[in-house]
TORDO-578326 format. One record per residue (C-alpha): residue in three letters; x, y, z. Coordinates in steps of 0.2 Angstrom, whole numbers, padded with zeros to 4 digits, always signed. Example, Ala and Ser with C-alpha at 12.3 -4.5 7.8 and 13.67 -1.06 7.14 Angstrom:
ala+0062-0022+0039
ser+0068-0005+0036
//
This chain:
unk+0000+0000+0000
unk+0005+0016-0005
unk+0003+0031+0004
unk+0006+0049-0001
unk-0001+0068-0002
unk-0004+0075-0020
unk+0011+0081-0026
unk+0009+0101-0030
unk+0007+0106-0046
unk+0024+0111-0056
unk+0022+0129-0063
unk+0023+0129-0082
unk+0030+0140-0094
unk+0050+0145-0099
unk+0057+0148-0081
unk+0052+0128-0077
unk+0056+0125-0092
unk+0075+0132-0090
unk+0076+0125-0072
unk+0073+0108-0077
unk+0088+0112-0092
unk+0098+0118-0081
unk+0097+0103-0068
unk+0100+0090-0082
unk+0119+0099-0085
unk+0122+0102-0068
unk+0118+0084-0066
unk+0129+0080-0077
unk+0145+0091-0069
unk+0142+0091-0053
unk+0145+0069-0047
unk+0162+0074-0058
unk+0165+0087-0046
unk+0179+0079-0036
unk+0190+0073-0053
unk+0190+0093-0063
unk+0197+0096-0043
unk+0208+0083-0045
unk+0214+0089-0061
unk+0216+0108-0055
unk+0226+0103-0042
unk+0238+0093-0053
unk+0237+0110-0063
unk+0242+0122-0051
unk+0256+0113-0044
unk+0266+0105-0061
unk+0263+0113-0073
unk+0277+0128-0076
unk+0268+0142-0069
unk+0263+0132-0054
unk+0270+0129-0039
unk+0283+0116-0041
unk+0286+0122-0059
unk+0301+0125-0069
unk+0296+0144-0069
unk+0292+0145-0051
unk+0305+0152-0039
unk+0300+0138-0026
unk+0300+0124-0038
unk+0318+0124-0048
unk+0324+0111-0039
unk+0307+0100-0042
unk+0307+0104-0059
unk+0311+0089-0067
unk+0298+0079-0058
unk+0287+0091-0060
unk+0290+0094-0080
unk+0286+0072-0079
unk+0268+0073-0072
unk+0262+0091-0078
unk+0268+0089-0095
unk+0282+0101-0103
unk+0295+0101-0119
unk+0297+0098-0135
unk+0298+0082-0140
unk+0286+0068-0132
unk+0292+0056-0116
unk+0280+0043-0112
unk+0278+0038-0093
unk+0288+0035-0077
unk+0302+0027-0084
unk+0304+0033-0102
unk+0305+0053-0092
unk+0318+0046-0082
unk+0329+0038-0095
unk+0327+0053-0106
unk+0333+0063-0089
unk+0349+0051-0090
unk+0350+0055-0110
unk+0345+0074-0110
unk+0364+0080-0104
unk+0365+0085-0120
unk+0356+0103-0114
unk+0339+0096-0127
unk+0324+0100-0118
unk+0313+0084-0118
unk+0296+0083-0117
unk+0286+0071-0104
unk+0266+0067-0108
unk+0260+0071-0091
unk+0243+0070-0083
unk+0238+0087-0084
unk+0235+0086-0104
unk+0226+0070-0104
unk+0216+0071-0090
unk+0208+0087-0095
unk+0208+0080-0115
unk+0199+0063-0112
unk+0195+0060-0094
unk+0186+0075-0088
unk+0176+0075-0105
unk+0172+0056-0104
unk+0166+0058-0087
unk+0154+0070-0093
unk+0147+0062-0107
unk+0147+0044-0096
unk+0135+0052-0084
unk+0124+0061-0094
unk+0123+0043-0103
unk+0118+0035-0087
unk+0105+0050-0084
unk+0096+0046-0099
unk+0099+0028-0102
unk+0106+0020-0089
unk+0124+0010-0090
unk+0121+0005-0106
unk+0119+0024-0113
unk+0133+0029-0103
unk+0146+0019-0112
unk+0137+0023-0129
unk+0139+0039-0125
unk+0157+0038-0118
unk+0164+0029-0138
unk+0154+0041-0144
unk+0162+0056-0138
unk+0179+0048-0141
unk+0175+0053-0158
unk+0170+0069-0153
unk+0188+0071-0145
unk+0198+0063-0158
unk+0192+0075-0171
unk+0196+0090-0162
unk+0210+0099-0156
unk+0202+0109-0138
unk+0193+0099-0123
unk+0177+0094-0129
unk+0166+0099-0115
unk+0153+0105-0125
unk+0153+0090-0135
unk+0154+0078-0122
unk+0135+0090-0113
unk+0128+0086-0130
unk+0134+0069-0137
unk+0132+0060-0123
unk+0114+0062-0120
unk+0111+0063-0139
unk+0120+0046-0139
unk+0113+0038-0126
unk+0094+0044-0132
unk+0100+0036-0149
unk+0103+0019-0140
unk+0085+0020-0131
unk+0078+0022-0147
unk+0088+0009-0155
unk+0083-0005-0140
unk+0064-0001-0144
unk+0063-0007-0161
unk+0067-0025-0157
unk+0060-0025-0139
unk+0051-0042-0135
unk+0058-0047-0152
unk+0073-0057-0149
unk+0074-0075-0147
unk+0078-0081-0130
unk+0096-0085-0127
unk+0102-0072-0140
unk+0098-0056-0129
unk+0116-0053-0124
unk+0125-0056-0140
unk+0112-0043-0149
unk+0112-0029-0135
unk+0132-0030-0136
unk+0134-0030-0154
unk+0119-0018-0156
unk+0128-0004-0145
unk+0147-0011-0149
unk+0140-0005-0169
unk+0128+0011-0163
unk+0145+0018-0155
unk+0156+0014-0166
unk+0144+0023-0180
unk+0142+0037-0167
unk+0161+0040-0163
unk+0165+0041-0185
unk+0151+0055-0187
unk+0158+0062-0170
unk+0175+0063-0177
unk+0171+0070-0197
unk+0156+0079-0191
unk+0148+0084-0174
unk+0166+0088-0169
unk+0170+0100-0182
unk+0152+0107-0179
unk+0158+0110-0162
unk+0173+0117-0162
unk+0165+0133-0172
unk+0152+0131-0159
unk+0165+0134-0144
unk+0176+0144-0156
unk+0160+0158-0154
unk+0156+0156-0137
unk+0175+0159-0135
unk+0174+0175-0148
unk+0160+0183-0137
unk+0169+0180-0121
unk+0184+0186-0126
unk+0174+0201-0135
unk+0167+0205-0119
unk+0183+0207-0110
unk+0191+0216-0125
unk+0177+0228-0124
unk+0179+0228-0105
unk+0159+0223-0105
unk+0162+0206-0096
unk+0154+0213-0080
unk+0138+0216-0089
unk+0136+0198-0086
unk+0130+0200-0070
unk+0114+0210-0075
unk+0109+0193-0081
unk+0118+0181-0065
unk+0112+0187-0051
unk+0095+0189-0055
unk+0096+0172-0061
unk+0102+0163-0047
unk+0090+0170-0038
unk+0075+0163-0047
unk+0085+0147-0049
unk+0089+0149-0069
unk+0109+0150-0066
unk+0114+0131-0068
unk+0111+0133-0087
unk+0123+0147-0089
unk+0135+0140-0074
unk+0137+0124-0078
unk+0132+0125-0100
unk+0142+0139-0104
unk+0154+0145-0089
unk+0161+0129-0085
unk+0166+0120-0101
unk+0173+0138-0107
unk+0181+0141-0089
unk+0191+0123-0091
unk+0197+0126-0109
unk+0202+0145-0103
unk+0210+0137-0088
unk+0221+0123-0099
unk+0227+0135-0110
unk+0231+0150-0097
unk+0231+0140-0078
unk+0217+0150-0073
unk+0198+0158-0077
unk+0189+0172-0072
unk+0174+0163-0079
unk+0172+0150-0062
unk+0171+0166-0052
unk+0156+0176-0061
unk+0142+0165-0054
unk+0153+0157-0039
unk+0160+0173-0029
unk+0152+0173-0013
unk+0154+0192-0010
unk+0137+0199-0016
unk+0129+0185-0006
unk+0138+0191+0009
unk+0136+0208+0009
unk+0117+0208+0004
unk+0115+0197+0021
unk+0126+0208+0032
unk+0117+0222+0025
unk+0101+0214+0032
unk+0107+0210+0046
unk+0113+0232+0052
unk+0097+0236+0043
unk+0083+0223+0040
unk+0070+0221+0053
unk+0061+0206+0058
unk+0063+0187+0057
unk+0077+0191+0043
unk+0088+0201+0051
unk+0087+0190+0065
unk+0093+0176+0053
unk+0103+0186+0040
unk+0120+0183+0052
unk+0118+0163+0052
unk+0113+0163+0034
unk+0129+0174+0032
unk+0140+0159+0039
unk+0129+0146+0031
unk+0132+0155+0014
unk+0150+0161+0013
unk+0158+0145+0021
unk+0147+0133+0018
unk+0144+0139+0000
unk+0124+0137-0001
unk+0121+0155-0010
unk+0105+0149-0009
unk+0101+0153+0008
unk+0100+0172+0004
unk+0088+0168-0010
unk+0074+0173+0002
unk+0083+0189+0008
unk+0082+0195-0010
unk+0063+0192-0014
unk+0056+0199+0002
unk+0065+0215-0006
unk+0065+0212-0022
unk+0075+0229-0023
unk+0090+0225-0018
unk+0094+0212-0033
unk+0100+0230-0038
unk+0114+0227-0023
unk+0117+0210-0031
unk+0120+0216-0048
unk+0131+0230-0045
unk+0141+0219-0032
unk+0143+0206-0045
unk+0150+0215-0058
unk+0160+0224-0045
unk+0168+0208-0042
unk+0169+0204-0059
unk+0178+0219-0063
unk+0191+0218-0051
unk+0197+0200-0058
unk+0196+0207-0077
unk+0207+0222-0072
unk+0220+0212-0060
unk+0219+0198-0070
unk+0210+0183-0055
unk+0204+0170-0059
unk+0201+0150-0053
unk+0211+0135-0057
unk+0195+0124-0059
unk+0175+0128-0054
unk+0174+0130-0035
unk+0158+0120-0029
unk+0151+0123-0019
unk+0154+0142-0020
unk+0163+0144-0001
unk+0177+0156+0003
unk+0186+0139+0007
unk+0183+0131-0011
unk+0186+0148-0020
unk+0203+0149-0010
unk+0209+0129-0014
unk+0205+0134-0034
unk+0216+0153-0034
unk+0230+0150-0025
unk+0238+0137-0037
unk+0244+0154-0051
unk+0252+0162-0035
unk+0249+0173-0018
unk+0248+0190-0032
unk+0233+0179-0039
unk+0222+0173-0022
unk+0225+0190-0015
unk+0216+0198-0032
unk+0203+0184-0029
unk+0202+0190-0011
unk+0199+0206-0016
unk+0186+0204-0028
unk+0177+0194-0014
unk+0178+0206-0004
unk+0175+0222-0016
unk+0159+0212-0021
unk+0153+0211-0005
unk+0154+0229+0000
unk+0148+0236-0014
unk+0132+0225-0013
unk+0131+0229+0006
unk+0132+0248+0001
unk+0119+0248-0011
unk+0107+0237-0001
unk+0110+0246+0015
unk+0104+0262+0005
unk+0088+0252+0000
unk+0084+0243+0016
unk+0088+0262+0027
unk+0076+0270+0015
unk+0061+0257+0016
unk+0066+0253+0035
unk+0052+0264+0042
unk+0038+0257+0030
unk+0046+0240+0033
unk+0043+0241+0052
unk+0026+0249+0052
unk+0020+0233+0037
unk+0030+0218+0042
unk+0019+0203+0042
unk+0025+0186+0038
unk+0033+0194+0022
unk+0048+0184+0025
unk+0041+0167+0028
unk+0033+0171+0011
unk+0049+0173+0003
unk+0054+0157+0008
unk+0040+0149+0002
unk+0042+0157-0014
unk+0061+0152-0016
unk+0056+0136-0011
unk+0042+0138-0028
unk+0056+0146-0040
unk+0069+0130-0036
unk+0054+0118-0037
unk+0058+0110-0022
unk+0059+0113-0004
unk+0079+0111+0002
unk+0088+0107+0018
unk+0094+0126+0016
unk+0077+0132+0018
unk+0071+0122+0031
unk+0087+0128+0042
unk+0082+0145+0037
unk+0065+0143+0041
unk+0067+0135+0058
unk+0083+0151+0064
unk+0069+0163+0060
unk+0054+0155+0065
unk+0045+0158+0048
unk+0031+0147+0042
unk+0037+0135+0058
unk+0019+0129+0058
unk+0017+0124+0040
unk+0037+0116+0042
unk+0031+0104+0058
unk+0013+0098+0048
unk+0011+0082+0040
unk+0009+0076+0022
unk-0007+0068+0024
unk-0011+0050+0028
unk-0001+0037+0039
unk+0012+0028+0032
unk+0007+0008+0029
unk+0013-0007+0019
unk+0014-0024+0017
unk+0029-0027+0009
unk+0046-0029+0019
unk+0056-0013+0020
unk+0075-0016+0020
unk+0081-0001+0006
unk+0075+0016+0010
unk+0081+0028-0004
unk+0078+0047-0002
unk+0078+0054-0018
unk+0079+0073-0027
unk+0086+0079-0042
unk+0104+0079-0039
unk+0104+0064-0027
unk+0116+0074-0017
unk+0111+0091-0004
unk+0096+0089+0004
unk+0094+0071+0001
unk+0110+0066+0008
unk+0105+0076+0025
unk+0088+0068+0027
unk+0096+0051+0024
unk+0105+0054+0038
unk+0093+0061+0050
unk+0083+0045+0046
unk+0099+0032+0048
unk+0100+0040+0066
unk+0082+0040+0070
unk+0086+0020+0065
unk+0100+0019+0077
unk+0091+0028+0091
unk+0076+0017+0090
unk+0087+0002+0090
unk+0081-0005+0071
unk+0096-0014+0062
unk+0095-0021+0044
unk+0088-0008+0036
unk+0098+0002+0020
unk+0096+0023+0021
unk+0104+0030+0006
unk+0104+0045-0007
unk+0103+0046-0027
unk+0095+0053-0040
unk+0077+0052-0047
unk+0083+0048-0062
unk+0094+0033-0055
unk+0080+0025-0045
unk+0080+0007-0053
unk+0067-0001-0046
unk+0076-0010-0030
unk+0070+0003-0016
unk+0058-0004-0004
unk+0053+0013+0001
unk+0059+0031-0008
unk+0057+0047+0001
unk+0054+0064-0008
unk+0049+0079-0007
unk+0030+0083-0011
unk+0033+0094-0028
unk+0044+0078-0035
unk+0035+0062-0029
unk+0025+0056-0048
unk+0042+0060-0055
unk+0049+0045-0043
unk+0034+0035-0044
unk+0037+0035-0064
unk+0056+0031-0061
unk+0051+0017-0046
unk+0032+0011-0049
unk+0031-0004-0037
unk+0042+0005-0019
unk+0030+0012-0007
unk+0032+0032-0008
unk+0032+0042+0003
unk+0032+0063+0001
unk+0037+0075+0015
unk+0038+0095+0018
unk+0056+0095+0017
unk+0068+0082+0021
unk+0077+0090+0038
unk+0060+0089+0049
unk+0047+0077+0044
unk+0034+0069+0055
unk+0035+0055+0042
unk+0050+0048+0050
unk+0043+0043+0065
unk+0030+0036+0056
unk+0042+0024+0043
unk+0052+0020+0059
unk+0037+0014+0070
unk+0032+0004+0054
unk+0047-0005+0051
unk+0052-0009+0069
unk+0035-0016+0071
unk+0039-0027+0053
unk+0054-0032+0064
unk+0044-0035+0080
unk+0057-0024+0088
unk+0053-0017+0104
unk+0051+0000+0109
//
């Protein structure tokens, strides 16, 4: 037996439209997070600007070991042992080249991560290493890292595949169903990775050669602050992902391999405007947010959930002025010092920012710094000028304007959020509709032992109310039962039970028809807990 409350009704219209856009590429960057980190690291320390460089002043002596795993020469030296003997044969005064990790990592394993799991988004494993050959291709045939190839093959590839398996669905003869699944997509790739390599490929790089062109336009033109006229009010309705993570960040990583460094990862990430429009709320707000504004300010510069001033900015929607002017402030001081980021900084925390500027040197994480800093006064300046001249009206109307902004954050990003229900709970906004249930009790039959909380990203809010469930487990002394996070679009089926969020349960039902569902307000407080708990310790005949 299944029980749920109705899932609310999605808003139509572009903005969702966008949203869900922008949550498909951020879906496909974000679980590869950890390996562009990787590779920035690598970056900033061996190539020959970084720190153990050959043109460092610290690194001389490191040089040679650094020239082996960053790259560096003239004439090619493959691995460990063919830069060594070449070291022993170089006395010559030749400089020697040694294939390091630096080129190939950000030439084929950054891009085939990407295209892997945007295959795995739309069609599972089988899409994902469709869409992998396939993007070799793409690779092959060009001469720059294929990011945007990799957004835009992969998913293409693997939508192929799925329309491929449905032709002879329920058509093959038994016994013969793995040898035509593996020659069907062994020959789909294969086909897909040529046209990659004499067609989509060439299509792409004029496609990346004009996105470059306008960004380098912009700078030339000194216009690249602009920008953030369309940034900020975009992250704040939730539409930033598709220019982050579709344009910024594959541009940002070819800028970054050519130059060892990009002021494209700190136009949306820089945690300054965020900063100062909650400080500015908190010397001249009134109410529940500036009670909150100094947690949120923590929460939001080292933490690196901008969204948590999201609220601030619609319960004013004024002082998106304040961001705009502080963004391109920011932006401003890294086009004319010349910041910039190693690789994206995600979350967007002072502490992420700082591990991704100080590889090009202290002159660049002190422009960085700067811009951070600039950014945030600016914005706190023009807010506090918008804030001090409402502040009056403000006190004499205040209601449960704030809770209202919450709510309509919560709206914009189509979801509620572990972010918001923090927020809500330090300000005491909308505390009563937080703490009320979905609806019916939970009841099933069937035997729970694989709990999957489920969202869009599988990761964020998800993860935190798996938690709070594993120890409500623990506490209740209930053993054998499976909490864990993913996607919606990677339920497969095995869950026993999937937790969501109201706005995003049909979605999971489609994904996982035969789990029990269950939707909660938000995943941080849920009365729903309790409920599962007392269900599956009585399935267990546990005692209280």
């Amino acid at each position: 037996m299944t029980t749920t409350s109705p899932a609310a009704t999605k808003a139509g219209g572009l903005r969702t439209g966008v949203q869900r856009f922008g949550t498909f590429l951020s879906g496909m960057i974000m679980p590869n997070i950890a390996a562009f980190i990787a590779w920035g690291f690598i970056t900033m320390l061996f190539i020959p600007k970084g720190f153990f460089g050959s043109e460092s002043p610290f690194g001389w002596h490191w040089a040679g070991v650094a020239e082996t795993i960053g790259g560096g020469g003239d004439s090619a030296v493959v691995g460990w042992q063919g830069a060594m003997t070449a070291v022993a044969e170089g006395a010559d005064g030749n400089i020697l080249a040694y294939v390091g990790l630096v080129g190939p990592m950000v030439t084929y394993l950054l891009p085939l991560l990407i295209a892997n799991t945007a295959g795995r988004m739309v069609y599972g494993e089988r899409g994902g290493v469709v869409a992998t050959i396939a993007t070799m291709g793409v690779i092959v045939g060009t001469n720059i890292p294929m990011f945007l190839g990799a957004m835009i093959m992969g998913p293409l590839a693997a939508y192929v595949t799925k329309q491929m398996d449905r032709i002879w669905d329920g058509k093959i003869r038994p016994g013969f169903e793995m040898l035509v699944n593996n020659f069907s997509a062994g020959i789909l790739g294969m086909l897909l990775a040529i046209f990659g390599f004499f067609a989509f490929g060439p299509v792409m790089l004029g496609i990346s050669a004009v996105l470059g062109g306008a960004v380098d336009w912009l700078v030339a033109l000194n216009l690249l602050p602009l920008v953030s006229i369309i940034v900020e009010p975009a992250k704040v309705l939730f539409l930033n992902n598709a220019i982050n993570h579709g344009v910024f960040t594959p541009l940002g990583i070819e800028q970054a391999a050519e130059t060892g460094k990009s002021i494209l990862f700190l136009i949306e990430a820089n945690p300054g405007p965020g900063l100062g429009l909650l400080l500015a709320f908190s010397f001249f707000g009134v109410g529940a947010a500036k009670a909150s504004a100094p947690g949120a300010a923590i929460i939001q510069f080292f933490g690196g959930i901008h969204e948590i001033y999201f609220p601030y900015a619609l319960s004013k929607p004024t002082t998106i002025l304040a961001l705009i002017a502080g963004g391109a402030a920011g932006v401003t001081t890294n086009m004319v010092l010349g910041g910039g980021l190693v690789f994206p900084a995600a979350p967007g925390s002072i502490i992420a920012v700082t591990a991704a500027a100080v590889g090009p040197g202290v002159g660049n994480l002190l422009v960085v710094y700067l811009s951070v800093v600039i950014a945030a006064v600016v914005t706190f300046l023009v807010a506090g000028v918008i804030l001090r001249a409402s502040r009056k009206r403000d006190l004499e109307a205040e209601g449960d304007s704030f809770g209202d902004a919450i709510a309509q954050t919560e709206a914009n990003k189509g979801k509620s959020s572990a972010a918001m229900d923090a927020l809500r709970a330090s300000s005491g906004a909308g505390a009563a509709g937080a703490a009320a249930g979905t609806g019916a009790g939970v009841a099933t039959d069937r035997r729970i032992e694989n709990i999957v909380f489920a969202c869009d990203a599988g990761m964020g809010s998800s993860a935190m109310g798996a938690s709070v469930l594993r120890n409500k487990f623990k506490k209740a002394g209930v053993e054998g039962v499976t909490v864990t996070n993913q996607a919606i679009a990677n339920l497969d089926g095995t869950a026993d039970l999937v937790i969501t969020q109201q706005q995003l349960t049909d979605r999971a039902k489609a994904q996982s028809p035969d789990s029990v569902h269950v939707s909660v307000d938000n995943f941080m407080n849920s009365p729903k807990y309790e409920e599962v708990v007392e269900m599956v310790r009585e399935q267990r005949g546990t005692d209280a």
